[in-house]
Structure formats: C-alpha cells, structure tokens
ZAMARGU-4260 file (C-alpha; in steps of 0.2 Angstrom, whole numbers, plus 5000, padded with zeros to 4 digits):
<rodrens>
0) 5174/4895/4735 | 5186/4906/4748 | 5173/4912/4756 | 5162/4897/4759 | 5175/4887/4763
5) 5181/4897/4777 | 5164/4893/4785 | 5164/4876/4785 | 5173/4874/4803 | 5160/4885/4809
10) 5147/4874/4801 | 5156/4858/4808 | 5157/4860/4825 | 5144/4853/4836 | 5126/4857/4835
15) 5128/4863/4853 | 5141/4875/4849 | 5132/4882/4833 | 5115/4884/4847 | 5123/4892/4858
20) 5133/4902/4847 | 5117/4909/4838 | 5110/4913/4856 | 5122/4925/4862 | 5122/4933/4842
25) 5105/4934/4843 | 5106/4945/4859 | 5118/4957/4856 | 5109/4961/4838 | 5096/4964/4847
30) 5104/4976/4860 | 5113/4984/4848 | 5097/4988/4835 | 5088/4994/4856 | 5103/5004/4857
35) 5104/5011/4838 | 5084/5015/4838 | 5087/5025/4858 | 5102/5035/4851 | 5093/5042/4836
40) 5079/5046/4849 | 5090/5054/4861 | 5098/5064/4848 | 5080/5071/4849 | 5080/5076/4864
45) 5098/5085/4863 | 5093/5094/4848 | 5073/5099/4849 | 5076/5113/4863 | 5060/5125/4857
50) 5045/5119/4856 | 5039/5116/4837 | 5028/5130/4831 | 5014/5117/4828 | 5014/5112/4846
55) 5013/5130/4853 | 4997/5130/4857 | 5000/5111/4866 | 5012/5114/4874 | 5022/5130/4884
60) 5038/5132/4886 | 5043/5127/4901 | 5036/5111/4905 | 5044/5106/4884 | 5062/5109/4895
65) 5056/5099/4907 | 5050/5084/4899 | 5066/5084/4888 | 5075/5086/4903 | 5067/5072/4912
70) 5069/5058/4896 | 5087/5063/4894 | 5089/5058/4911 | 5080/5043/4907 | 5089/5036/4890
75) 5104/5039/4899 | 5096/5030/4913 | 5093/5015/4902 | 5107/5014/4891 | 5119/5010/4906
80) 5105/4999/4915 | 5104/4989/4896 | 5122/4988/4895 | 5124/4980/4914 | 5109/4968/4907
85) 5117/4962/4891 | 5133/4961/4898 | 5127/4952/4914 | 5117/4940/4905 | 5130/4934/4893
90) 5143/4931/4906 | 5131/4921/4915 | 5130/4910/4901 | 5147/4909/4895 | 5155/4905/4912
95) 5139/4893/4914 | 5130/4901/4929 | 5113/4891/4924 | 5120/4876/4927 | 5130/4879/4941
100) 5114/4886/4951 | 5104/4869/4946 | 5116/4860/4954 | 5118/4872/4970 | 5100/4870/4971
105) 5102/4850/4970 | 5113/4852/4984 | 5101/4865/4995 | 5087/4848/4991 | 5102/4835/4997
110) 5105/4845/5012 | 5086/4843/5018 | 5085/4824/5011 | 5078/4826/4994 | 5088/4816/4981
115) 5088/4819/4962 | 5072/4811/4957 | 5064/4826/4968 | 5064/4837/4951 | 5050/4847/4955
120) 5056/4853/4973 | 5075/4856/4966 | 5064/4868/4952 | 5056/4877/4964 | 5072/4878/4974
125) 5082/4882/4959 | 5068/4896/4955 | 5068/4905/4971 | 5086/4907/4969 | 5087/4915/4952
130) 5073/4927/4957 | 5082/4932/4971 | 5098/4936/4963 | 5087/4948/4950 | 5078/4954/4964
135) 5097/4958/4972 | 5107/4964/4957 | 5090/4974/4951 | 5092/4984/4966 | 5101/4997/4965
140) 5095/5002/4947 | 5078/5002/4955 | 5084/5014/4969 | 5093/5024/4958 | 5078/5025/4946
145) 5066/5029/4962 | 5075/5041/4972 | 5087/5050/4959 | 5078/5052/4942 | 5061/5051/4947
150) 5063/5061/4963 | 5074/5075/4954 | 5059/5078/4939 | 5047/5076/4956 | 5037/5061/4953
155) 5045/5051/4967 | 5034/5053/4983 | 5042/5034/4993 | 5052/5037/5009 | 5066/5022/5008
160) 5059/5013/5019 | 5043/5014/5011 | 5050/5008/4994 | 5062/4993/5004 | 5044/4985/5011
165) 5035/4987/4995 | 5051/4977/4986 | 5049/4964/4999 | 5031/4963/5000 | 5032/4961/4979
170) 5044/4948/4980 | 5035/4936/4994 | 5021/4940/4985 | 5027/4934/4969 | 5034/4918/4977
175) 5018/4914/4985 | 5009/4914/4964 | 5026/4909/4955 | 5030/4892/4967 | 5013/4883/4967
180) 5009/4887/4949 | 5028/4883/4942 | 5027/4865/4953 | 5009/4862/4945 | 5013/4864/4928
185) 5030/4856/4929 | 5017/4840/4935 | 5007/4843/4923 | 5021/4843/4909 | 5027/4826/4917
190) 5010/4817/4917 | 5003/4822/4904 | 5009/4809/4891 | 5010/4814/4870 | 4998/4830/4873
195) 5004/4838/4889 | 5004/4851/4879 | 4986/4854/4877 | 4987/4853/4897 | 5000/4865/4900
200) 4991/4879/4891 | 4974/4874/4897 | 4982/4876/4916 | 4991/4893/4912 | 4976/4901/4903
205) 4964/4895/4919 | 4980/4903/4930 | 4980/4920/4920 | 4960/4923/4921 | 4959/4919/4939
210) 4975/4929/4941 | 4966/4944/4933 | 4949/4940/4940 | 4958/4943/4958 | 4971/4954/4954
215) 4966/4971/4960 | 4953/4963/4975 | 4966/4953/4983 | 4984/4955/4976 | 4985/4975/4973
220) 4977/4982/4989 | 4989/4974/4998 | 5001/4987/4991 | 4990/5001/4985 | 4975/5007/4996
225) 4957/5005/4985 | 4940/5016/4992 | 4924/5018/4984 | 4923/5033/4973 | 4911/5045/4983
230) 4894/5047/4979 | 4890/5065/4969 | 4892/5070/4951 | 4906/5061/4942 | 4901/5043/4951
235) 4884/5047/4944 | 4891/5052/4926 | 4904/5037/4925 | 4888/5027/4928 | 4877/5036/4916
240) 4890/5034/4901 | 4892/5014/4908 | 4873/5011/4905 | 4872/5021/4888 | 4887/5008/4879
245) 4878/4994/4890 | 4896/4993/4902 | 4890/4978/4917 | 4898/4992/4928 | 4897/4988/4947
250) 4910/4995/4957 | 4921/5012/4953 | 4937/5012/4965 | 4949/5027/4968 | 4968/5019/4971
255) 4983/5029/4982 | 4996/5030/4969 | 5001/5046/4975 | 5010/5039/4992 | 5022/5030/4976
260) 5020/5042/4962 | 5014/5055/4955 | 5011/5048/4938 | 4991/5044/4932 | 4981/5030/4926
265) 4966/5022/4923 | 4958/5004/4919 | 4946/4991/4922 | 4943/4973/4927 | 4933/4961/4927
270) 4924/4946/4915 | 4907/4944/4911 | 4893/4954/4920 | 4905/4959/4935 | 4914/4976/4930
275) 4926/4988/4939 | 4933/5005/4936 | 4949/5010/4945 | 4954/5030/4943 | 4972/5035/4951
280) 4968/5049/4965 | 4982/5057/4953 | 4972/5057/4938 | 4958/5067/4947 | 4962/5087/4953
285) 4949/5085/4967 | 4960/5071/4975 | 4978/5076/4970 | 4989/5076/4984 | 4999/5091/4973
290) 4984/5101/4971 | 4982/5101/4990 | 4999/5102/4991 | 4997/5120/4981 | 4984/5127/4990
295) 4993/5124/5007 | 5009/5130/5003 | 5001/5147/5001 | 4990/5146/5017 | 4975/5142/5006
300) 4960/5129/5013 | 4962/5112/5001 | 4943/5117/4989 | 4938/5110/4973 | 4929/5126/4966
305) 4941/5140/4967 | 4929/5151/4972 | 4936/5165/4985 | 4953/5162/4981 | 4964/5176/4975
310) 4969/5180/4956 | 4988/5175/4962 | 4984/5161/4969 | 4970/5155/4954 | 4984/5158/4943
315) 4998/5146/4954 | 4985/5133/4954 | 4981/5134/4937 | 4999/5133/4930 | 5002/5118/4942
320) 4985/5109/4945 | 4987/5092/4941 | 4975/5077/4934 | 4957/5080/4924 | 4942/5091/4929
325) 4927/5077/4928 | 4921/5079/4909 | 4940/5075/4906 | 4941/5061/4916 | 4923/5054/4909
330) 4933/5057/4890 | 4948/5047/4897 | 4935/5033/4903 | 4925/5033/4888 | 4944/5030/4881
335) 4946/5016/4889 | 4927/5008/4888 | 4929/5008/4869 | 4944/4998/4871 | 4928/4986/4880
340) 4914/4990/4867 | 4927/4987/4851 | 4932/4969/4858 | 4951/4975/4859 | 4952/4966/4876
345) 4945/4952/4870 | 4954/4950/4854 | 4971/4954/4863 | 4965/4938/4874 | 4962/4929/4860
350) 4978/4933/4852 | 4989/4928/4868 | 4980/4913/4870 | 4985/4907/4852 | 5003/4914/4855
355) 5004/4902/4872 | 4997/4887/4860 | 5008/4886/4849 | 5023/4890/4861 | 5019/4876/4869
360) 5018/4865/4853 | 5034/4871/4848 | 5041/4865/4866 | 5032/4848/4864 | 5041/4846/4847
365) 5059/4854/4856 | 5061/4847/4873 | 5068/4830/4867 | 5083/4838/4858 | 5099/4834/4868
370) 5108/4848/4860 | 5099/4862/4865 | 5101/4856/4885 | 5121/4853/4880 | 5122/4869/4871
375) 5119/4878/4892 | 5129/4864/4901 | 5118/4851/4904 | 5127/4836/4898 | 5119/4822/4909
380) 5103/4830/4911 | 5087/4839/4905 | 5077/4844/4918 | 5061/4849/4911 | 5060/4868/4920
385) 5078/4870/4913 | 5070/4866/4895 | 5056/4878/4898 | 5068/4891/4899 | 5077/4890/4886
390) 5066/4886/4873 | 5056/4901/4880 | 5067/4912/4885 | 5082/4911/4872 | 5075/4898/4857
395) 5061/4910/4853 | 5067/4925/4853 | 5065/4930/4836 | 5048/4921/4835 | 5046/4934/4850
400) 5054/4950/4844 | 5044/4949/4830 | 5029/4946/4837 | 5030/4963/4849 | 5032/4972/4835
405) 5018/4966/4827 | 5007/4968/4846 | 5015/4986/4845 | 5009/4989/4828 | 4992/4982/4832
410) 4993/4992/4849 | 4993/5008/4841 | 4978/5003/4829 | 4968/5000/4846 | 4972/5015/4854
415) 4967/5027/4838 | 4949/5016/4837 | 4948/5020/4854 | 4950/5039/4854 | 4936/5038/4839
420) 4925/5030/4851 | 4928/5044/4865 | 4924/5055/4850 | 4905/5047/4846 | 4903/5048/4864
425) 4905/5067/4862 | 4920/5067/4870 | 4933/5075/4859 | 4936/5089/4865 | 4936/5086/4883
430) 4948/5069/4879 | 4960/5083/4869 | 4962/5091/4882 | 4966/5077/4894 | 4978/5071/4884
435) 4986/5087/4884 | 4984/5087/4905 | 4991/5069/4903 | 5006/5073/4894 | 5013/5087/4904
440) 5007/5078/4922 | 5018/5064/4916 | 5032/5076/4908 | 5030/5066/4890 | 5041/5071/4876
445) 5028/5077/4860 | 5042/5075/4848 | 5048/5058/4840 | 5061/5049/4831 | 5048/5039/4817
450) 5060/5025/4819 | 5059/5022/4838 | 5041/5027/4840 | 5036/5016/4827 | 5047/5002/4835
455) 5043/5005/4853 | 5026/5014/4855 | 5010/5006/4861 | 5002/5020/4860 | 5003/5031/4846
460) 5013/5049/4848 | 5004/5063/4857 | 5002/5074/4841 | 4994/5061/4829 | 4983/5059/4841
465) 4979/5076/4844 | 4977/5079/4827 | 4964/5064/4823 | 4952/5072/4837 | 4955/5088/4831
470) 4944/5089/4815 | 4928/5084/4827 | 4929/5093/4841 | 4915/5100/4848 | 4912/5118/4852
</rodrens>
C-alpha cells in the first residue's frame, strides 16, 4: 500500500501536468534506448580491427580500416549531434518556447494589420519562423558533418560556398511547397465540418503524388543537373531488361552527384505508364569524376577500356576505380525494377496511406481536448496548426516508434525479395559483386551488432545478403 500511495500526488495533479510529463519521459527513453543500441554498435567498431575470416574474400584490408574509421567518426558525430537535439528540444518545451513563438508570430501579423482571427496567416508566419531557427541551429552540425567528416574519409566534393547556396536554395524551396500546402490544409481542417478528416488525408495524399510525380522534373534539377543517358550499350540493355519485366520505361537520366558527393545511387519515378530511371554518374565507372580523376593524376587520357595503359597504372585504377561496370549496374537496376515488379512500391503506398488515415482519425477524436493544448502553454487558445503538432509530433510517438520498426522490419523483407528478383534475372553474380563495389565505394561497415541492425537497418546487413545470392550464382 507504501508504494501506491506514494503515487497518488502524481496521479492527482492535473491532466496537463500528467501529458506533458509523459512527453518529455517518452523522449528521453527513447534517446536513451538510440543511445544504448549506438554504444553496443560502436563497441563494434573499437573492437573488429581485422577483417573476419569469412569476409576475406569481401573484403581487403585496407578499405575494412577505412570504413571503421569513417563510422567511428560518424557515431561519435551523432551522439553529440542527438544529445544537442534532445537537450534542445526539452528546454524548448520546459521553458515554453512553442508558445512564446506563436505569440511572437501574432505580433509579426499585428505589426502588418492582421488581428487574431487571421489564424491561417499567424500559421504560416508562425511556421516560417520555426523552420528558420532549425535551419540556423542545424547549421553548424551540417557544416561540421560536410566539410569535416565527410571531407576527411573523401566523400565531400562542395566548395562552402557551394554548400551555403544549396542550403539556401533548399530552404526557399521548401517554403515555397510547405506555405501553400500548410495554409490549404489548415482551411481544409477549418471548413470541413464532422469529417474534415476524410478531407485532410484526401488533400495530403493528392499533395504527396503530385509532389513525387514532379519531383525529380522540377524540384531536383534545380540543385542536381539531370542529362539523358547517351545512346550505346547499357542505354540499350537497361531498355532491353525494362521490356522483358514489362517496365513502362521512357526516359533514363544520369544526375551530377559527384559536384556534392561521392556517395551512389539509384532509383525510379513515375506512375502509371510514364517511367524513369535515374543513375548517379558515381554509380557508373565510365562517368566517375574519381576515375578520371586517377587517370589524370598519372598523366593518363580519361578511357573507359584500359586498353594501352600501363600494368602500374591498370593496377592503381583497379584498386581505386569507383561505381559498376555495365552488367553490375543492369544487376543493381534489375534490384530495384523488382522492387516495381513485386508491388513493394505499391504496397509501401498503400500502407502510408492507411497510416495517414488513421492519424488523422485519431486527430479528429483529439483536437477538442483542452488539456493537451494547456499541457504546451496554451491556456486561452488552441490554434489548430499548434494541435497538428502535438498530436503528430509528440502524442504519437509511440504509435510511431513502433510503427518504424515494423516499416524497418518489413523493409528488409523487401530488399531480400528484391535481390531474389535480380537473381531470376540472371543477375547474381554480377549484383554480388556490385554490392561488394557498393559497400567499399561508400566505406560500409560489413560487421553488426544484431541489436542495432535489427533496430535500425532498412536494408539488410552486407553479408546476409551476400550469402543469400551466393548459393546461385552463375558461372
């Protein structure tokens, strides 16, 4: 009876206390289980300094030390960038920073003769501030991230003031989507009577397919620069494995990455019968900047066959090429195109979609509950973006960490069905070796703590996935 009774002043204060309370528990478990599952990670990387014997043929020596070089950086990197995170977050709440910048945005709308039944307008204002403060106190984490870590392990290929126009390109950019889309759904919310609900998601889900519809024709070339893919053998076998798996393919693209990184990728976009294939130029040898970069550096023309060149200069290319040779790159595409063929897009539409539902139901059911606006200062009012956030942003946070587990889980599921595809494709071999090529072009770690992988890979760890593809492999 002690030990119940000394909980019942907790359980008497007011429901406000008890949210907010929970809210800021909630928070630090979570950082503290993050912190707890990078710890027994990084106590990989301290202590696997030889590469494993089952990796030596994977793997060599050298690029092992650098990849566990390069994530200790980064898990020291991110400890202190969570800590600054958590710590900043829950003194913004405590000492009621919310709050205080809703009413310095009513002020900002009082100065230019909007009054407080301009909710919408003191939103958007209110908005615009709070993304301006992440973008500032995000800063200098980003520049430390860019032109320290990254630049030491050479992945880092921005000048500053490259790097200062792209952030305020990204950030105009993002206000010129964020604004208009935030003020219509906030009308939306407001006229939409018992089942604005059913509005709400209905406008964010025609937002989110015209977002990804235009994404990469209008919003990425202005920061990345898109070309055709040239005519000649890989074009024409990229479109030959398309047509066999009955891809609607119409347009394949090359993007600069290389002018901001030197890390690879690969995707596609697109609904219905209008397709596209976009290949990093650091995915491809023949258009990596590093491989000309080589070649130069030892007075050699930039060539894609080799031919002529010396042994020691064959050998320093070899050892430091970068991207896929064309059957490794059609592998890694046929990859991806199974992600298409299996319906994973589809299905990963389908299940964000339902998530966003019922999210919104759940905010229909919350948003008249005085307590939770009281429980972040709002006494007197309850301004409907205010209650977007913190039913989104703190109420749901279990709801959501368990959900990412789940997507993670079901992630990894995707990725091993992809891999199988590649393989009916006849393209096992040539996609194990990529994912070797892959792996050491983005200095990955091969070795895993089964707690944090399981917890935070989307894709599943280098070596299972070497050894499912392994047992087929073709000659």
């Amino acid at each position: 009876m002690g030990m119940w009774a000394s909980l019942d002043p907790m359980w008497e204060m007011p429901a406000e206390k008890r949210i907010f309370g929970a809210v800021l528990l909630f928070s630090w478990t979570v950082y503290l289980w993050e912190t707890f599952l990078a710890q027994r990670q990084r106590r990989i990387y301290k202590t696997t300094t030889h590469v494993p014997m089952e990796l030596g043929q994977i793997i060599d020596s050298e690029t092992f030390e650098k990849s566990r070089l390069y994530q200790l950086d980064k898990s020291t990197f991110s400890f202190w960038s969570g800590l600054y995170s958590e710590i900043e977050g829950t003194l913004i709440l405590l000492f009621g920073g919310i709050p205080y910048l809703w009413r310095l945005s009513g002020r900002f709308c009082g100065y230019a003769g909007f009054g407080p039944e301009y909710e919408i307008t003191q939103s958007l204002v209110f908005l615009l501030m709070a993304t301006l403060f992440s973008a500032l106190t995000g800063l200098p984490w980003s520049l430390y991230n860019t032109f320290v870590i990254e630049e030491k392990h050479g992945f880092n290929q921005q000048t500053l003031g490259f790097f200062m126009k792209d952030a305020i390109k990204k950030f105009i950019v993002t206000q010129c989507i964020l604004l208009p889309v935030s003020s219509l759904l906030l009308y939306i919310i407001k006229i939409g009577g018992d089942y604005f609900f059913i509005y709400a998601w209905l406008f964010t889900l025609a937002v989110s397919l015209v977002l990804v519809t235009i994404y990469a024709d209008y919003i990425a070339p202005l920061f990345d620069k898109f070309t055709p893919l040239p005519e000649g053998k890989l074009k024409q076998e990229i479109e030959i494995m398309a047509k066999s798996i009955d891809f609607p393919l119409t347009k394949v693209y090359v993007v600069e990455g290389s002018k901001r990184s030197s890390h690879s990728n690969a995707y596609f976009y697109g609904f219905f019968k209008n397709k596209r294939i976009v290949l990093f130029d650091t995915l491809l040898e023949e258009y990596s900047v590093l491989n000309k970069d080589i070649r130069e550096e030892s007075g050699m023309e930039p060539r894609n066959d080799g031919e002529g060149d010396s042994e020691e200069i064959k050998a320093k290319v070899k050892n430091k090429k970068q991207g896929c040779n064309n059957e490794e790159v059609l592998a890694v595409l046929g990859h991806e195109l199974g992600h298409w063929k299996l319906g994973h897009t589809v299905k990963n539409i389908i299940i964000s979609q339902m998530n966003s539902f019922l999210c919104f139901f759940l905010f229909a059911a919350l948003i008249g509950r005085k307590e939770l606006f009281a429980a972040f200062g709002f006494f007197d009012s309850q301004p409907t973006l205010i209650g977007l956030l913190i039913i989104f942003q703190f109420i749901f946070s279990p709801y959501n960490e368990v959900l990412s587990f789940c997507l993670t889980v079901l992630s990894r599921r995707f990725e091993f069905q992809a891999d199988a595809f590649a393989k009916k494709l006849g393209k096992a071999k040539d996609l194990y070796s990529a994912l070797i090529k892959l792996n050491k072009d983005n200095l990955g770690f091969p070795v895993s703590d089964w707690l944090f992988s399981m917890w935070h890979y989307s894709h599943p760890p280098l070596i299972e996935r070497l050894q499912a593809l392994k047992n087929s492999k073709q000659d």
